[in-house]
ZAKE-101684 format. One line per field, with one value per atom (N, C-alpha, C, O, CB): y, x, z; residue number from 1; atom name; residue in three letters. Coordinates in pm, whole numbers. Glycine has a CB too. Example, Ala and Ser with C-alpha at 12.3 -4.5 7.8 and 13.67 -1.06 7.14 Angstrom:
BEGIN
y	(-569,-450,-330,-332,-447,-225,-106,3,114,-60)
x	(1319,1230,1320,1424,1131,1285,1367,1290,1341,1408)
z	(780,780,780,846,905,708,714,787,804,572)
num	(1,1,1,1,1,2,2,2,2,2)
atome	(N,CA,C,O,CB,N,CA,C,O,CB)
residu	(ALA,ALA,ALA,ALA,ALA,SER,SER,SER,SER,SER)
***
This chain:
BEGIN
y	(-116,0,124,151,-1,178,323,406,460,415,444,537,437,327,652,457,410,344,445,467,242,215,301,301,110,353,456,365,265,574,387,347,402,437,248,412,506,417,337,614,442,382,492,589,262,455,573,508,398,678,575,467,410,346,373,350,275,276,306,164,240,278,153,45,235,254,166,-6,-7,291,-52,-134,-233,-306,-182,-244,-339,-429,-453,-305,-537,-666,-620,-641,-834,-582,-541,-447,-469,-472,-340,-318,-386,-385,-226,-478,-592,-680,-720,-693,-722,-807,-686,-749,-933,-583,-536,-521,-544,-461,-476,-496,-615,-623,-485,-705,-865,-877,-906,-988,-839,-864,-779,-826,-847,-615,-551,-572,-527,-415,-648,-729,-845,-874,-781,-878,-1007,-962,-1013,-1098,-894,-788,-697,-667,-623,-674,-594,-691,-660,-491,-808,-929,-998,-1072,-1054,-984,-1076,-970,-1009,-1121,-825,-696,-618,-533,-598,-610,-524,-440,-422,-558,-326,-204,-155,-56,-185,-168,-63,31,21,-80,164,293,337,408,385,269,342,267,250,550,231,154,264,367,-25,227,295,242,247,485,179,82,155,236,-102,135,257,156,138,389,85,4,111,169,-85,109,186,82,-28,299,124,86,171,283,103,113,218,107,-9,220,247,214,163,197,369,55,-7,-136,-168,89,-215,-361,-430,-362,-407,-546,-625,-645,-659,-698,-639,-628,-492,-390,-628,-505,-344,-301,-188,-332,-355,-305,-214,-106,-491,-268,-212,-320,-427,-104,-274,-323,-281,-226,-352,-282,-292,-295,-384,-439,-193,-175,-161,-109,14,-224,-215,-172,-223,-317,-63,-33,-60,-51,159,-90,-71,-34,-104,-221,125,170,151,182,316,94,92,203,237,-116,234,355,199,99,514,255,127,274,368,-67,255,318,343,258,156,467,455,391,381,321,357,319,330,355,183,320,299,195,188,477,113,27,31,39,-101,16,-23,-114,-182,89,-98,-236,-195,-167,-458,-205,-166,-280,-336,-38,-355,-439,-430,-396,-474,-430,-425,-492,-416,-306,-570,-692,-649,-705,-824,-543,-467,-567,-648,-368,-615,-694,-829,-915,-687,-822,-963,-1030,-940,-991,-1105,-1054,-1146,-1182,-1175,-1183,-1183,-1070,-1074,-1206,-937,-838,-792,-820,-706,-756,-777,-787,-761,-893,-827,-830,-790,-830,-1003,-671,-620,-654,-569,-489,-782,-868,-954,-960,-1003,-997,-1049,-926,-953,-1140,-803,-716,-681,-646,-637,-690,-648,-756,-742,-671,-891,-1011,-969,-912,-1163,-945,-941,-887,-932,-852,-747,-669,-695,-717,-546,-688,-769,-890,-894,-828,-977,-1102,-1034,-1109,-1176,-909,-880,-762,-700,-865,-735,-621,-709,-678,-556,-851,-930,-952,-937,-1072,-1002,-1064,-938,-972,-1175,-807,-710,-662,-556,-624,-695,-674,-830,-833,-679,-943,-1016,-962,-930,-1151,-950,-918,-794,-798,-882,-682,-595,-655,-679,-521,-676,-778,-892,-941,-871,-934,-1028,-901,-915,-1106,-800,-716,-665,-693,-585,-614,-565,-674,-652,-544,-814,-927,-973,-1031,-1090,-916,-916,-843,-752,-890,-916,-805,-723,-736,-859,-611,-470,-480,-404,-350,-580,-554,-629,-579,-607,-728,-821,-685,-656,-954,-630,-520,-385,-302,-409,-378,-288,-353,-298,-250,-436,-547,-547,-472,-703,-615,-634,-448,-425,-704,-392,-248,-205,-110,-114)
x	(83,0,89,182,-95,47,145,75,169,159,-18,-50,-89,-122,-173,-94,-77,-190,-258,-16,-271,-362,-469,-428,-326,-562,-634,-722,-759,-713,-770,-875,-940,-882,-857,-1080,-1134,-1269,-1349,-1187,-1270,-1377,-1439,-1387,-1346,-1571,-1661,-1770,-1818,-1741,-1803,-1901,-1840,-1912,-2010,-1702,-1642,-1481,-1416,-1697,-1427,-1249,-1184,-1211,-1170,-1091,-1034,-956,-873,-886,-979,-890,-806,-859,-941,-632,-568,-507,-386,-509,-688,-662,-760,-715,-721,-841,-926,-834,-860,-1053,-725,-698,-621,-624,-675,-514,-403,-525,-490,-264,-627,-674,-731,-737,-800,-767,-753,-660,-675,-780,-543,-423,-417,-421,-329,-409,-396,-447,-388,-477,-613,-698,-671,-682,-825,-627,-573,-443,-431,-580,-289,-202,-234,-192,-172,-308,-389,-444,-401,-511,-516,-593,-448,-442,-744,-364,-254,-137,-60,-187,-144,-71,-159,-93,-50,-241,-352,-361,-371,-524,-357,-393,-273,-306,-551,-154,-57,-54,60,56,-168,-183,-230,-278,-225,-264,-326,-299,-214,-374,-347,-307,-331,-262,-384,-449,-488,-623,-727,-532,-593,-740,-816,-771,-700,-890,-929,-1088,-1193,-926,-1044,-1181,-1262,-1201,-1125,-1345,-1439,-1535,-1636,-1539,-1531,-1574,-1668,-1623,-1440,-1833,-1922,-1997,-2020,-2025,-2040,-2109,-2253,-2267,-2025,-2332,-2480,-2591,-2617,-2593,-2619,-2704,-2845,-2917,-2730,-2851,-3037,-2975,-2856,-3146,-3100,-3094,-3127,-3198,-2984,-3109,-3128,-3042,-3079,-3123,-2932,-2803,-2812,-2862,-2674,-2746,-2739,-2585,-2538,-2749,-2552,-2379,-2422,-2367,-2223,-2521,-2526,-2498,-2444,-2450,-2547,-2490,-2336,-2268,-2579,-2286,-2135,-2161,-2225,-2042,-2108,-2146,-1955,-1882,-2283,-1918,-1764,-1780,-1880,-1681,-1718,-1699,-1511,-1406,-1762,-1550,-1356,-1364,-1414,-1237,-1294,-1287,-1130,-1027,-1337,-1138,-965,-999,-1105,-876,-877,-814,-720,-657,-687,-756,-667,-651,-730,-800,-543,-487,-660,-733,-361,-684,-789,-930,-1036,-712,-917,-1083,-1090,-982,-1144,-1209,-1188,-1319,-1393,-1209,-1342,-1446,-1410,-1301,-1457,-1606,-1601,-1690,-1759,-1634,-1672,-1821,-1817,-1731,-1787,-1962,-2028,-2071,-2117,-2161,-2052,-2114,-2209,-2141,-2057,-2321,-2407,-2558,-2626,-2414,-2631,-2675,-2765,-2753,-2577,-2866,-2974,-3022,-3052,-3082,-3056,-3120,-3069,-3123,-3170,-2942,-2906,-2802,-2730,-2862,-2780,-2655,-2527,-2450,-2721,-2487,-2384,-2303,-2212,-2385,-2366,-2260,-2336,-2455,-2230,-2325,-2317,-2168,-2121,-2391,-2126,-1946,-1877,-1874,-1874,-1810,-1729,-1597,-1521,-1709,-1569,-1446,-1573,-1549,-1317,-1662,-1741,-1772,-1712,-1886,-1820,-1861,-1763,-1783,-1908,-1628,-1469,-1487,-1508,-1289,-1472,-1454,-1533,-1455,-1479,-1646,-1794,-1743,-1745,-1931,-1673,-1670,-1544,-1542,-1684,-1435,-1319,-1332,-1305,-1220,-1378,-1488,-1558,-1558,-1642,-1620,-1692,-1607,-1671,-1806,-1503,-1372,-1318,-1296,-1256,-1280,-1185,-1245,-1189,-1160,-1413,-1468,-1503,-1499,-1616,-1537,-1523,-1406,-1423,-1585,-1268,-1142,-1106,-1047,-1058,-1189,-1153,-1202,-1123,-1203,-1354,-1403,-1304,-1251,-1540,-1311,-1192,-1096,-1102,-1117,-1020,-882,-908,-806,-817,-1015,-1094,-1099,-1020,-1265,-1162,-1227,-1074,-1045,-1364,-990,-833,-783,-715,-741,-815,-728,-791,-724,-730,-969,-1002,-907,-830,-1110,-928,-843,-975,-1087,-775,-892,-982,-1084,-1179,-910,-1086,-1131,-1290,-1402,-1045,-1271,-1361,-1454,-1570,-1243,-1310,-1387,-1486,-1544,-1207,-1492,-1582,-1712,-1822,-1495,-1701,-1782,-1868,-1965,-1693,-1845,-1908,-1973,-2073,-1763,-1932,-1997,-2097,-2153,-1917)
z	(0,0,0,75,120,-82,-81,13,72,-236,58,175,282,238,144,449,512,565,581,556,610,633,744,860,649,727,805,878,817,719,1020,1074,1184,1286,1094,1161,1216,1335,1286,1079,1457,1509,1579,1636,1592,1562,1639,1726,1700,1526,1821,1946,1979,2056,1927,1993,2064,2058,1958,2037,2182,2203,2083,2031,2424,2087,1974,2062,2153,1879,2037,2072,1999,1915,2143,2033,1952,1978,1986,1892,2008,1921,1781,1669,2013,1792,1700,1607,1489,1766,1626,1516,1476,1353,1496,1535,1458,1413,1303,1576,1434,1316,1223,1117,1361,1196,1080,988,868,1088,1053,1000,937,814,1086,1005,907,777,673,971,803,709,584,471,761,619,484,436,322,487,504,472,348,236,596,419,295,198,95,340,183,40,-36,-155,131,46,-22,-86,-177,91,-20,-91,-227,-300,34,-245,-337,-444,-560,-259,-417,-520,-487,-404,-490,-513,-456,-518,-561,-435,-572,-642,-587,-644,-740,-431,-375,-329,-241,-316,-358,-320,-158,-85,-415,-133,40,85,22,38,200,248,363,412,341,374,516,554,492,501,709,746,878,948,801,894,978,1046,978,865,1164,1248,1368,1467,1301,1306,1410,1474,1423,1346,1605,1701,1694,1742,1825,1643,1647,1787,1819,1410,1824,1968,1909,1815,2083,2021,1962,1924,1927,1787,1881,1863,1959,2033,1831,2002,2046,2191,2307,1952,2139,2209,2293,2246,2101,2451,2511,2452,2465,2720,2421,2399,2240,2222,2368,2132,2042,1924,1947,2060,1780,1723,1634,1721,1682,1555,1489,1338,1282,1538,1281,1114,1107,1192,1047,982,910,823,773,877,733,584,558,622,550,450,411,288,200,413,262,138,76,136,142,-52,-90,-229,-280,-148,-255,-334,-437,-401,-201,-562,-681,-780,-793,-784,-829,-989,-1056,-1106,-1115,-1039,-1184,-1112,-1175,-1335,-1000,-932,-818,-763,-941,-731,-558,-556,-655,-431,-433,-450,-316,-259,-548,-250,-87,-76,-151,22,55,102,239,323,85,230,407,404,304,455,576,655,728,824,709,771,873,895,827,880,940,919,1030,1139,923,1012,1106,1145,1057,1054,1317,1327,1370,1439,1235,1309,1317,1418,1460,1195,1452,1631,1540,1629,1887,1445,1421,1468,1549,1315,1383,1415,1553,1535,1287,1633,1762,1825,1936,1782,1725,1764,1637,1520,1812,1729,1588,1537,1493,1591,1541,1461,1359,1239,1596,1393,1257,1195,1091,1279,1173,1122,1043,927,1193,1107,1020,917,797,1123,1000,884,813,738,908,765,677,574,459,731,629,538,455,333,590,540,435,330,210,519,409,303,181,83,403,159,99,21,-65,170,37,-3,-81,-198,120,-30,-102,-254,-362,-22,-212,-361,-432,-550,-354,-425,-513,-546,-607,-483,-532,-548,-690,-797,-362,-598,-726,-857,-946,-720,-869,-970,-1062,-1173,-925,-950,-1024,-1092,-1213,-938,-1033,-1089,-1197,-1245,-954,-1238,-1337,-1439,-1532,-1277,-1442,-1554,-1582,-1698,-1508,-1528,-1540,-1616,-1716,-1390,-1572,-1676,-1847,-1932,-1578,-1865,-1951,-2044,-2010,-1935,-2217,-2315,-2308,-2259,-2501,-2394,-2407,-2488,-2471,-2461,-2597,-2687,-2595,-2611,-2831,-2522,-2438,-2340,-2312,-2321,-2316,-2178,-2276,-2206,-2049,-2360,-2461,-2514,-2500,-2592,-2558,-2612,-2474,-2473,-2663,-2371,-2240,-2215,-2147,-2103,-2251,-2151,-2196,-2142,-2139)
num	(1,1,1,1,1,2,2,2,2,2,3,3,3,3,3,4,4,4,4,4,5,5,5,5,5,6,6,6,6,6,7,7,7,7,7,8,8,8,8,8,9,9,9,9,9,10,10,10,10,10,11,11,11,11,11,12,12,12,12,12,13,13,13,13,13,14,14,14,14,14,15,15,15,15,15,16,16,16,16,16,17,17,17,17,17,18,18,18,18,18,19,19,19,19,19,20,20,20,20,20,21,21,21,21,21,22,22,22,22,22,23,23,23,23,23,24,24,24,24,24,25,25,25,25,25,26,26,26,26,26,27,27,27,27,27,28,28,28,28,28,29,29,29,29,29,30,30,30,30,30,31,31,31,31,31,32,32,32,32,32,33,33,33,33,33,34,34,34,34,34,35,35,35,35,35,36,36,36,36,36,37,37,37,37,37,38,38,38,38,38,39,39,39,39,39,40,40,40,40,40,41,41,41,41,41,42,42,42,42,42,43,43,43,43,43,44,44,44,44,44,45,45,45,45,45,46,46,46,46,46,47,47,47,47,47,48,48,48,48,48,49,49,49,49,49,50,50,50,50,50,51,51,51,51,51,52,52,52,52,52,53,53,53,53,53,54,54,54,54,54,55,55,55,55,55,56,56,56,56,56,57,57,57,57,57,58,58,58,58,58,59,59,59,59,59,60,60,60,60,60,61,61,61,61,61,62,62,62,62,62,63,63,63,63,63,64,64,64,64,64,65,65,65,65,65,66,66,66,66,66,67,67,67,67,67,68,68,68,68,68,69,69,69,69,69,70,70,70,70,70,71,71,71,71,71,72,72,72,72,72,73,73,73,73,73,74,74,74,74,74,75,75,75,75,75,76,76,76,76,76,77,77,77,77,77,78,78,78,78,78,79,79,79,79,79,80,80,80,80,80,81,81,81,81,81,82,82,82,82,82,83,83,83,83,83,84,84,84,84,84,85,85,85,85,85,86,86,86,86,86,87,87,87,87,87,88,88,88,88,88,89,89,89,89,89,90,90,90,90,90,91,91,91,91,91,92,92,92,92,92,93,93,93,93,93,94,94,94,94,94,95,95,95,95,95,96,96,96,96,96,97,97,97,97,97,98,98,98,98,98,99,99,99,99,99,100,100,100,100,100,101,101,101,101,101,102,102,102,102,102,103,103,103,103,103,104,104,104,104,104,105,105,105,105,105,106,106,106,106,106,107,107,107,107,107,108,108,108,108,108,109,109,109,109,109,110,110,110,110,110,111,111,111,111,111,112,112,112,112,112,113,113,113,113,113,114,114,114,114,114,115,115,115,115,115,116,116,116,116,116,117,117,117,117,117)
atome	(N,CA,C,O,CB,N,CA,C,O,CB,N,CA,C,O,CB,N,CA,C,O,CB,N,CA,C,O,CB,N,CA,C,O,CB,N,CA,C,O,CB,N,CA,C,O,CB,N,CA,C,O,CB,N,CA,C,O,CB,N,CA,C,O,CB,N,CA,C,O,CB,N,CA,C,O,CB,N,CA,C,O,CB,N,CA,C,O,CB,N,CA,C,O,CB,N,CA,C,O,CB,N,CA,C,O,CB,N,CA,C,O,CB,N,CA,C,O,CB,N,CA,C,O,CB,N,CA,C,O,CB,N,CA,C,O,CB,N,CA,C,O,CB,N,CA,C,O,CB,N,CA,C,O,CB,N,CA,C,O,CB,N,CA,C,O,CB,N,CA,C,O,CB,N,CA,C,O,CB,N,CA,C,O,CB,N,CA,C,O,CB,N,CA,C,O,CB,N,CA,C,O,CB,N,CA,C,O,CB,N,CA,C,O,CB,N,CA,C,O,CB,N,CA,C,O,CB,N,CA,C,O,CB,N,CA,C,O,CB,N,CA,C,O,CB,N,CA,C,O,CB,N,CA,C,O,CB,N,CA,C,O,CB,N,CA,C,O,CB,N,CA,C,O,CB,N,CA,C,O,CB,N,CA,C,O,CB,N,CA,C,O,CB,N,CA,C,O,CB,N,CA,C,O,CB,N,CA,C,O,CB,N,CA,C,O,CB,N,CA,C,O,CB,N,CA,C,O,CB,N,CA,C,O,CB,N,CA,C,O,CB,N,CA,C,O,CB,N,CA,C,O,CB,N,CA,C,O,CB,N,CA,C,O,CB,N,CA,C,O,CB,N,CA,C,O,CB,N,CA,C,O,CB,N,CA,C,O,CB,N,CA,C,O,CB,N,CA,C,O,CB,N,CA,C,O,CB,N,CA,C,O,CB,N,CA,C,O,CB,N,CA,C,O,CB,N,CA,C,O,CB,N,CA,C,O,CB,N,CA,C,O,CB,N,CA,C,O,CB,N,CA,C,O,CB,N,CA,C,O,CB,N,CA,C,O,CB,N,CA,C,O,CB,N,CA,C,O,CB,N,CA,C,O,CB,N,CA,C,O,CB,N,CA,C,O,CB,N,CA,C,O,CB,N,CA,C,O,CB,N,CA,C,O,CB,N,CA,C,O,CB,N,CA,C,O,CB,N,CA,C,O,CB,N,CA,C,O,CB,N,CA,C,O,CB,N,CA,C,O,CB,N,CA,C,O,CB,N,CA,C,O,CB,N,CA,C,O,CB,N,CA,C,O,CB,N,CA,C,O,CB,N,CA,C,O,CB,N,CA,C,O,CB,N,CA,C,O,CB,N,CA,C,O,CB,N,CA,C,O,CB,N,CA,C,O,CB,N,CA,C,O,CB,N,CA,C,O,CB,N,CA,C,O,CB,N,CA,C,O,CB,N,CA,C,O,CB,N,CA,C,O,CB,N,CA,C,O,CB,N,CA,C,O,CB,N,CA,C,O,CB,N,CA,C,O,CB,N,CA,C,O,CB,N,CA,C,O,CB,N,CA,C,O,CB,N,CA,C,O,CB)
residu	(UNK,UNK,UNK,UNK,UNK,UNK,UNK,UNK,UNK,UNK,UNK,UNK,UNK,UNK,UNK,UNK,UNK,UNK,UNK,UNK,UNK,UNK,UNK,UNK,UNK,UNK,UNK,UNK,UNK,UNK,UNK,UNK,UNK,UNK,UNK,UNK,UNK,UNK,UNK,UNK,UNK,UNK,UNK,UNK,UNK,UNK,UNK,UNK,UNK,UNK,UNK,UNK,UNK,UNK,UNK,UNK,UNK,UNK,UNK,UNK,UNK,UNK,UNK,UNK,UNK,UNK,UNK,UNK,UNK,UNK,UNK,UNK,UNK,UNK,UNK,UNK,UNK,UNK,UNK,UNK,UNK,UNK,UNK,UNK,UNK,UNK,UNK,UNK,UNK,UNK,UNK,UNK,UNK,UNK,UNK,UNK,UNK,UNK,UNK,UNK,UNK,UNK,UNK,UNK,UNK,UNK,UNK,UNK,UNK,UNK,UNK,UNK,UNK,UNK,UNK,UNK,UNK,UNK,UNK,UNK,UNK,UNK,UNK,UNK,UNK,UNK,UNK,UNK,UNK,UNK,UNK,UNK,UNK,UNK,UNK,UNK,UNK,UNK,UNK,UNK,UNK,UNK,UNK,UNK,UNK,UNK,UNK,UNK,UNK,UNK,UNK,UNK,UNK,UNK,UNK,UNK,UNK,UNK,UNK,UNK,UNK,UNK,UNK,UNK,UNK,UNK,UNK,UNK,UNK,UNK,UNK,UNK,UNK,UNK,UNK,UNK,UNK,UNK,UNK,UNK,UNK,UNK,UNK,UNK,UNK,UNK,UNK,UNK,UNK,UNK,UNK,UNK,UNK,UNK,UNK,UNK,UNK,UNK,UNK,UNK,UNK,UNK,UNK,UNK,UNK,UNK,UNK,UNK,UNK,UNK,UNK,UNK,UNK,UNK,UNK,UNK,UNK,UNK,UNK,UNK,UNK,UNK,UNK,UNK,UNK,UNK,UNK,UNK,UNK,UNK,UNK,UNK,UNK,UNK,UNK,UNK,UNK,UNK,UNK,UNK,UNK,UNK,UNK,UNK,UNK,UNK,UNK,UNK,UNK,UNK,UNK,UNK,UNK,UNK,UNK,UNK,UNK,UNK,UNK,UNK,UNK,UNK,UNK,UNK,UNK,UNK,UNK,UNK,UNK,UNK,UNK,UNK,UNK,UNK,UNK,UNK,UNK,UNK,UNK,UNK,UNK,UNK,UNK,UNK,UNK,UNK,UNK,UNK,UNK,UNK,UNK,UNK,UNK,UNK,UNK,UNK,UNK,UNK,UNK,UNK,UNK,UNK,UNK,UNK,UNK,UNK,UNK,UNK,UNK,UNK,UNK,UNK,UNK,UNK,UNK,UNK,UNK,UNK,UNK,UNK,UNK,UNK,UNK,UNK,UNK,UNK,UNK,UNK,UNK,UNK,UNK,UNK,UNK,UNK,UNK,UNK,UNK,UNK,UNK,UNK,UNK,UNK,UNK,UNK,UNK,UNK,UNK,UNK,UNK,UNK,UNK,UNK,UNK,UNK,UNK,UNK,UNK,UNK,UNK,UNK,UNK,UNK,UNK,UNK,UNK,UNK,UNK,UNK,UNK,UNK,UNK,UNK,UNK,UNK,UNK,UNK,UNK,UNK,UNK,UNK,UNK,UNK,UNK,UNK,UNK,UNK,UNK,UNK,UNK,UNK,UNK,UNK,UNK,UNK,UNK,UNK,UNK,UNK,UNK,UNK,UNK,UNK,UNK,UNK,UNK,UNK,UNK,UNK,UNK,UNK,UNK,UNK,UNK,UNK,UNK,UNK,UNK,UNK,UNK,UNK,UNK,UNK,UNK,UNK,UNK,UNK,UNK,UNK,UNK,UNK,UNK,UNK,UNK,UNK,UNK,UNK,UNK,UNK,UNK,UNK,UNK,UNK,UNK,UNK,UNK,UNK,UNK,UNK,UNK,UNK,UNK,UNK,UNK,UNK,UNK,UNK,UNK,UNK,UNK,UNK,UNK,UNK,UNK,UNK,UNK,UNK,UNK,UNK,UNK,UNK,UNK,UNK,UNK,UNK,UNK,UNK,UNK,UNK,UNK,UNK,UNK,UNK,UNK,UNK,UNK,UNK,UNK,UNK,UNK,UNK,UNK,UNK,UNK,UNK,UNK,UNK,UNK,UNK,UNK,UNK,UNK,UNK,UNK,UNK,UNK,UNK,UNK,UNK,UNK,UNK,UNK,UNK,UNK,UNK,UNK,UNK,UNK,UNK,UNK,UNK,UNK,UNK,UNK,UNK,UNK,UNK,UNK,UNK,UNK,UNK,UNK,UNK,UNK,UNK,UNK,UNK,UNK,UNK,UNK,UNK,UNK,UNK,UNK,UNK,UNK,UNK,UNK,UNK,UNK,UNK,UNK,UNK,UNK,UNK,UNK,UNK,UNK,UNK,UNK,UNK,UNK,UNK,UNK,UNK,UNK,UNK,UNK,UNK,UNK,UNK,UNK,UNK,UNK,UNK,UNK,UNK,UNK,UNK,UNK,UNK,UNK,UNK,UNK,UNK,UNK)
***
């Protein structure tokens, strides 16, 4: 990653075990796509639900040459996220497979990627 990994938590203290497994998880996305320009993951705690602690929404936005693509996690309702290391996983899980697809349309020839649009 050429800029440094950003992370932002709000409603709740940061804590790191929670950010070394983010770290991990964008290590792994930066080994699999090593064109990435800048990530930055934003782990909220919104009050209500089910749960008294709250529930846990993840986004992770990455920065690529020429695109950016994110993915929000959050599963209203549902007590998976209830804990915000599944809400991270969710969303990285869900960063990774829109990163493949990217990286699929980048390996198409051009002439394929016109034809398709």
């Amino acid at each position: 990653m050429l800029q440094p990994l950003q992370m932002t938590f709000r409603n709740l203290e940061p804590s790191p075990a929670l950010e070394t497994r983010i770290r991990k998880f964008a290590e792994r996305i930066d080994r699999f796509y090593g064109a990435i320009v800048g990530c930055r993951v934003v782990v909220d705690r919104q009050n209500g639900g089910a749960s008294p602690q709250g529930l846990y929404r993840a986004s992770v936005d990455l920065r690529l040459p020429g695109a950016s693509i994110a993915s929000t996690r959050s599963r209203g309702g549902q007590h998976a996220h209830e804990d915000p290391y599944v809400a991270v996983r969710n969303a990285f899980d869900a960063i990774t497979r829109l990163l493949e697809s990217h990286a699929r349309r980048q390996r198409r020839p051009a002439s394929r990627r016109i034809a398709a649009a």
